[in-house]
N, C-alpha and C positions, 0 to 999 in steps of 0.2 A: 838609718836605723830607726831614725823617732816616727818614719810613715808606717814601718811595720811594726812595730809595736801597736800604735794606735789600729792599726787594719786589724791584729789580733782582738786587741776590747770590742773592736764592731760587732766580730763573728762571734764573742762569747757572751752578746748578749742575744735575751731573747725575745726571737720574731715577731713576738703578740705585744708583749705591754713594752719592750725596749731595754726593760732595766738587763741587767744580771743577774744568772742563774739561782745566787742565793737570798736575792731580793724581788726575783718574781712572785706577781700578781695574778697571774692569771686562774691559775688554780679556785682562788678565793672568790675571784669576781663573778659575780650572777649577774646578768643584765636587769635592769630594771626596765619594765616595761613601760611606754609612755605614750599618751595618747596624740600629743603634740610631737612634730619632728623636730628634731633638732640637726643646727648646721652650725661645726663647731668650726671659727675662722683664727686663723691662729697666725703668729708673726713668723714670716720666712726663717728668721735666726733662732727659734724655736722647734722646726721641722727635725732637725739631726741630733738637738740636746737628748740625753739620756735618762733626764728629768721632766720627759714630755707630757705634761698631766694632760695635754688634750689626747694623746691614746690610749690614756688610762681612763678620760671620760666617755672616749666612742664604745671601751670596751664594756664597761656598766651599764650603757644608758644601750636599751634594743633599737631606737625609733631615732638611730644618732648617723649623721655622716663626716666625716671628716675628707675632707678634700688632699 
C-alpha cells in the first residue's frame, strides 16, 4: 500500500517544475536570458527529490541545459 500511495504524490505533482499543484512555479517563472550557456550538473540522489532546485533553475535561466 506504501508504493501506491507514493505513485499517487508522483502523478500529482507537476510535470514542469516537480513541485505540487499548490506550490507550482511555473506560472511565475520567466526565463531569463543569457548570453553564456549554462550546464546545470546535479547529484543522481537529487534527480527524483521534489525539491529539485536545479529544474526550477533550467526553467528560469533560457541559455540552461539540464541533463
Amino acid at each position: 500500500m506504501g508504493n501506491r500511495l507514493r505513485n499517487l504524490a508522483v502523478s500529482a505533482q507537476c510535470p514542469g517544475c516537480g513541485l505540487y499543484p499548490g506550490l507550482c512555479l511555473c506560472a511565475e517563472l520567466r526565463p531569463v536570458a543569457t548570453r553564456t550557456r549554462i550546464l546545470i550538473v546535479r547529484h543522481v540522489k537529487e534527480v527524483r527529490r521534489r525539491t529539485n532546485s536545479a529544474r526550477i533553475a533550467a526553467l528560469g535561466l533560457a541559455n540552461c541545459a539540464l541533463p
